[in-house]
C-alpha positions as CSV (number, residue, x, y, z in Angstrom):
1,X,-4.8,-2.1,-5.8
2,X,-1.9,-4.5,-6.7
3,X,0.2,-1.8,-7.9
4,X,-0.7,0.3,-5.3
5,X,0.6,-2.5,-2.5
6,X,4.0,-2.9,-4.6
7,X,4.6,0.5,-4.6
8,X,4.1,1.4,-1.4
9,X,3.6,-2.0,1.1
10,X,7.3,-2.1,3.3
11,X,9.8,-4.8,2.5
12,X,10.9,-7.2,5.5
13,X,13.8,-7.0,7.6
14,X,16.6,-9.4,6.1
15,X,17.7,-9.7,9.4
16,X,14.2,-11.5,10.4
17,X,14.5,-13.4,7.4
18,X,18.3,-14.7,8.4
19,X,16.5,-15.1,11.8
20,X,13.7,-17.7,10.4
21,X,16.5,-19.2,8.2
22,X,18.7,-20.1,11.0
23,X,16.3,-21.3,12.8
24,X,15.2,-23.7,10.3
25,X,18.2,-25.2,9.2
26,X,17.8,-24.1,5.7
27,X,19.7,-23.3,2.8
28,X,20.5,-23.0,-0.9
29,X,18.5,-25.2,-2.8
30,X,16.2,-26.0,0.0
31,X,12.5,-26.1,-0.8
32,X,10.1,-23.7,0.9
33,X,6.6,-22.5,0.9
34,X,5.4,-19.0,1.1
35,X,1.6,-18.4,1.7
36,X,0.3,-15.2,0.2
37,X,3.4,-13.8,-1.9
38,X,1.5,-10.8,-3.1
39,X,3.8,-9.0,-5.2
40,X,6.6,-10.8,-4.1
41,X,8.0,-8.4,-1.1
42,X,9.4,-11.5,1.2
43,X,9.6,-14.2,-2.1
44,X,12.7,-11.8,-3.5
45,X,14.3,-12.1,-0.3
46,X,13.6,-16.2,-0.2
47,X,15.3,-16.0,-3.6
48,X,18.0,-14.3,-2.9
49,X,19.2,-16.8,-0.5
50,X,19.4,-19.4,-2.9
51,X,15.9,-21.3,-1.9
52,X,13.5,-23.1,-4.4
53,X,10.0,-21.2,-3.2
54,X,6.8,-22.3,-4.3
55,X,4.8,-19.3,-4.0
56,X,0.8,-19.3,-3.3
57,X,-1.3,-16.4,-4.0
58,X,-4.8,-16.3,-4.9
59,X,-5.0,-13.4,-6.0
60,X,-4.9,-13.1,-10.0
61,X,-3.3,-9.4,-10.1
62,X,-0.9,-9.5,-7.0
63,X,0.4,-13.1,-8.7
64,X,0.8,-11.6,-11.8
65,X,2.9,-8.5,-10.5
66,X,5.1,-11.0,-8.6
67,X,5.9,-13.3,-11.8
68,X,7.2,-10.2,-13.8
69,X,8.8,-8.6,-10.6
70,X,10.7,-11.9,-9.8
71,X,11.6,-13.0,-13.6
72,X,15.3,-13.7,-13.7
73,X,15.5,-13.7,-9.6
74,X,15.7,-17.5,-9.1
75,X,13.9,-21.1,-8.6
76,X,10.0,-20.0,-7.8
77,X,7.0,-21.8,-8.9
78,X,3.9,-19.9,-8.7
79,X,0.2,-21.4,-8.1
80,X,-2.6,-19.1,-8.1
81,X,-5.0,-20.5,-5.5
82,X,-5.9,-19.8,-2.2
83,X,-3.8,-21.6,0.4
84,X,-6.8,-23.8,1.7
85,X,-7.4,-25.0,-2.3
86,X,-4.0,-25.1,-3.3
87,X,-2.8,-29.2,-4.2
88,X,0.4,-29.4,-2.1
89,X,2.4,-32.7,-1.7
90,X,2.7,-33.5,1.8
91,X,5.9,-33.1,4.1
92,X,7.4,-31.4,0.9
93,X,9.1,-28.4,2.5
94,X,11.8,-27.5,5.0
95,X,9.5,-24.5,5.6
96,X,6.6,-22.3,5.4
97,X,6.7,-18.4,4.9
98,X,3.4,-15.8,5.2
99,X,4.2,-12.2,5.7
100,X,1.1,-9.8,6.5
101,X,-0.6,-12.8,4.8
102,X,-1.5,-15.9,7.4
103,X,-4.4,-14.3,9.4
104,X,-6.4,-14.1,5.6
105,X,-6.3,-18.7,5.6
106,X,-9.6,-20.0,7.0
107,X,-7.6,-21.1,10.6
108,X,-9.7,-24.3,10.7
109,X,-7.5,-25.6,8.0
110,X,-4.9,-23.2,7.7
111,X,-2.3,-24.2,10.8
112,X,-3.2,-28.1,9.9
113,X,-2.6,-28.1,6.1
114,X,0.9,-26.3,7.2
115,X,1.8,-28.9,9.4
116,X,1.1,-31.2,6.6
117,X,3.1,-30.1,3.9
118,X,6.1,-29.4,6.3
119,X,8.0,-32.3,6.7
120,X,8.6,-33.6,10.0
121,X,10.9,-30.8,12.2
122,X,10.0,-28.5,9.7
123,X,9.3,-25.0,10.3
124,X,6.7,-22.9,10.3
125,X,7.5,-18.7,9.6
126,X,5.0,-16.0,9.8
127,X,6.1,-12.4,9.6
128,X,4.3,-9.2,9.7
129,X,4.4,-5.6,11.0
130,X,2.1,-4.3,13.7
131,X,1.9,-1.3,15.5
132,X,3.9,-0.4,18.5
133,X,3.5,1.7,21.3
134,X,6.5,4.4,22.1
135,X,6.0,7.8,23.9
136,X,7.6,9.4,20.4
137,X,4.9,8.4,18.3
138,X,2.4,8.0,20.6
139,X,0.5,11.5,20.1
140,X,0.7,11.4,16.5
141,X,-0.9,7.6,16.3
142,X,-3.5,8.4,18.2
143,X,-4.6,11.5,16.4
144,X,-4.0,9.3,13.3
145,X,-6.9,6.9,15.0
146,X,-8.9,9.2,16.4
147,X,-9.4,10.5,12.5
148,X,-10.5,6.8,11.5
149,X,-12.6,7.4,14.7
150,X,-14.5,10.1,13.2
151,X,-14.3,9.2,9.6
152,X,-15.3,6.0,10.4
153,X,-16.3,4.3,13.8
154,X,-17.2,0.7,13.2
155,X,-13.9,0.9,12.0
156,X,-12.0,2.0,14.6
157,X,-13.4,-0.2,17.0
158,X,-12.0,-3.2,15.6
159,X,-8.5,-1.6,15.3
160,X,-5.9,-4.1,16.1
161,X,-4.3,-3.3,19.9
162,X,-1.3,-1.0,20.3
163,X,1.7,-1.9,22.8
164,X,4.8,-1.2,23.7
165,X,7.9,-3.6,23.1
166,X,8.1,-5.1,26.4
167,X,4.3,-5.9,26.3
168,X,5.0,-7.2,23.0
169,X,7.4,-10.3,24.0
170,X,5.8,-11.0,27.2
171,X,2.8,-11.7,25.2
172,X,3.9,-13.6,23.1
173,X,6.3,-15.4,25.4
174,X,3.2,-16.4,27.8
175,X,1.4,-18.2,24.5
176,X,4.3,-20.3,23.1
177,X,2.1,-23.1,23.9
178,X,0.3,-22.7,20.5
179,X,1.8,-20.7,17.5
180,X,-1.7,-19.6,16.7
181,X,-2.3,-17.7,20.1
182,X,0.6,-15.8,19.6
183,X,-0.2,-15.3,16.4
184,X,-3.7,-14.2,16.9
185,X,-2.6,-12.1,19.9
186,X,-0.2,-9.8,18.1
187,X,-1.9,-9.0,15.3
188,X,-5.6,-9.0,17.6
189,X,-6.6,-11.5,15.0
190,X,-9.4,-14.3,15.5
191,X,-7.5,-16.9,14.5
192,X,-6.4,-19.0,17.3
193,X,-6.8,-22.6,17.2
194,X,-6.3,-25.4,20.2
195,X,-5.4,-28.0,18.0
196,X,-2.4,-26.1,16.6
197,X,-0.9,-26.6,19.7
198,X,-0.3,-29.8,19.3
199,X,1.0,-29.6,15.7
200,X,3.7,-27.0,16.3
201,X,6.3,-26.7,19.0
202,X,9.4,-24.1,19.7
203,X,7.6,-21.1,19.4
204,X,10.2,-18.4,18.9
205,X,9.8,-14.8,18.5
206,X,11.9,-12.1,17.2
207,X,11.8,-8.4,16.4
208,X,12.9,-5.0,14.5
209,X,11.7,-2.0,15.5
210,X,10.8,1.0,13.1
211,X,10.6,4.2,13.3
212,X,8.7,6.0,10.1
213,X,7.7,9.5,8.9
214,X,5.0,9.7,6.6
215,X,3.9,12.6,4.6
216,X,-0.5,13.0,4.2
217,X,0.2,11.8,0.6
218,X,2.3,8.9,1.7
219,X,0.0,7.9,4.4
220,X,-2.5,8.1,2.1
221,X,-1.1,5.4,-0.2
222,X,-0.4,2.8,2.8
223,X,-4.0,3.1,3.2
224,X,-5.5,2.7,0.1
225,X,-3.3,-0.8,0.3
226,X,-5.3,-1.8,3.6
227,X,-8.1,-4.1,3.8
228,X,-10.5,-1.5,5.5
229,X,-10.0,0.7,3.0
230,X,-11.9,-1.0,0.3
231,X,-15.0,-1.2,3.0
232,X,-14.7,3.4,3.2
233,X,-17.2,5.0,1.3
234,X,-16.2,8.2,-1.4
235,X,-16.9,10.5,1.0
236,X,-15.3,8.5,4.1
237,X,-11.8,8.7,1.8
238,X,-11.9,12.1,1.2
239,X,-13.0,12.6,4.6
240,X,-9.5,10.6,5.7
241,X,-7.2,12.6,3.8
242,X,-8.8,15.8,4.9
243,X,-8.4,14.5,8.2
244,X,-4.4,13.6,7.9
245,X,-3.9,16.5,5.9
246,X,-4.9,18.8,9.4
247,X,-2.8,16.7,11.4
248,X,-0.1,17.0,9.5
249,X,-0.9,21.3,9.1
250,X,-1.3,21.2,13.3
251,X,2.4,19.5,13.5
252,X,4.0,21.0,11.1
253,X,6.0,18.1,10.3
254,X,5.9,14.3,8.6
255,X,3.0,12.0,10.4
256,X,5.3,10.1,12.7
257,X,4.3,6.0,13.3
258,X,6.2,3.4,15.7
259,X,5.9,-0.4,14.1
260,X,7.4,-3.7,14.8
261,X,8.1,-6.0,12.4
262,X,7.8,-9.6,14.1
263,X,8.8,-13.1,13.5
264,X,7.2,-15.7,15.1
265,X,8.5,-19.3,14.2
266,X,7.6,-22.7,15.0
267,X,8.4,-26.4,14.8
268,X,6.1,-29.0,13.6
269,X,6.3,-31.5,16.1
């Protein structure tokens, strides 16, 4: 699996991470923290910008990718723990990072113990893609759904929420009371907290969106690197691919998908 997520998982925009950067008043030589680094997608860009990262990941195989992927690319210090666990001195970084990663920290501690190890005006940086909805793709996502639908329903139902860009920053823009309902909102994660509210202020959002053209076999892999995936039976996987390999026969064409990839950013009061 943690070859299959370096191999095949997107990078992030650098012009989000010039975004988050900017707005945080860092630097070269500043210290961050990234929660969840997995392989090391967003750490290499952290690096490249001259930042000392301290990079959590608990788990043992995505950690150990990212130490041999990232020899030789800068100041990183890795601790294999999950974020909750992890011993962090407090108000130690300018900022924290998570990309695709902040919805897996238990929320009851998660928004708190980043406030704590922020110091004071620090910011907090969490960056994922998510679907979007666009009449170009629209067709082909929701035969792509409708085969999860039929391969496998409980599934499905939980899907996180399609919308469309203008949808997307309203949302977000009507919860910038609390970081961790606009968080929860855009990726339809249960996560929300009240009391984050009062630990984070200046809730910013910003966004890139994508446009990308997947093959059944390249589909395929993005899968296999998706949490659900791992829940499928034998037969529900094979079932999938069948299932993508007919909508991709019936268009006669890639498997087209319309994504976002969102910053949201805020400032520990």
């Amino acid at each position: 699996m943690a070859t299959e997520y370096d191999r095949h998982r997107p990078a992030y925009p650098d012009e989000l991470l010039d975004r988050a950067c900017q707005v945080a008043g860092i630097g070269r030589d500043d210290q961050v923290l990234e929660v969840g680094c997995g392989t090391g997608q967003l750490t290499r860009g952290l690096l490249a910008r001259g930042l000392h990262v301290t990079a959590v990941e608990p788990g043992k195989s995505l950690i150990a990718l990212a130490r041999r992927n990232l020899e030789g690319a800068g100041a990183v210090e890795f601790v294999n723990a999950r974020f909750e666990d992890a011993l962090l001195p407090p108000e130690r970084f300018q900022a924290v990072f998570s990309a695709s990663a902040f919805h897996w920290v238990d929320p009851a501690v998660g928004w708190r113990k980043a406030a704590d190890v922020l110091m004071p005006g620090g910011t907090l940086a969490l960056v994922s893609y998510f679907g979007l909805e666009e009449p170009r793709t629209k067709d082909d996502q929701e035969a792509a759904l409708a085969a999860v639908r039929m391969v496998a329903p409980d599934i499905a139902a939980d899907w996180p929420a399609y919308r469309d860009l203008d949808a997307t920053i309203a949302g977000v823009e009507r919860r910038r009371g609390n970081v961790s309902a606009a968080w929860a909102w855009l990726g339809s994660y249960d996560i929300g907290q009240d009391y984050a509210g009062h630990l984070f202020g200046d809730v910013q959002l910003a966004v890139t969106p994508k446009l990308t053209e997947h093959t059944p076999g390249e589909l395929n892999a993005i899968v296999r690197t998706m949490s659900f995936y791992a829940r499928l039976s034998p037969d529900q996987r094979h079932g999938l691919e069948r299932e993508y390999e007919a909508i991709y026969e019936q268009l006669g064409r890639p498997i087209r998908a319309s994504t976002v990839a969102a910053l949201v950013t805020a400032r520990r009061i």
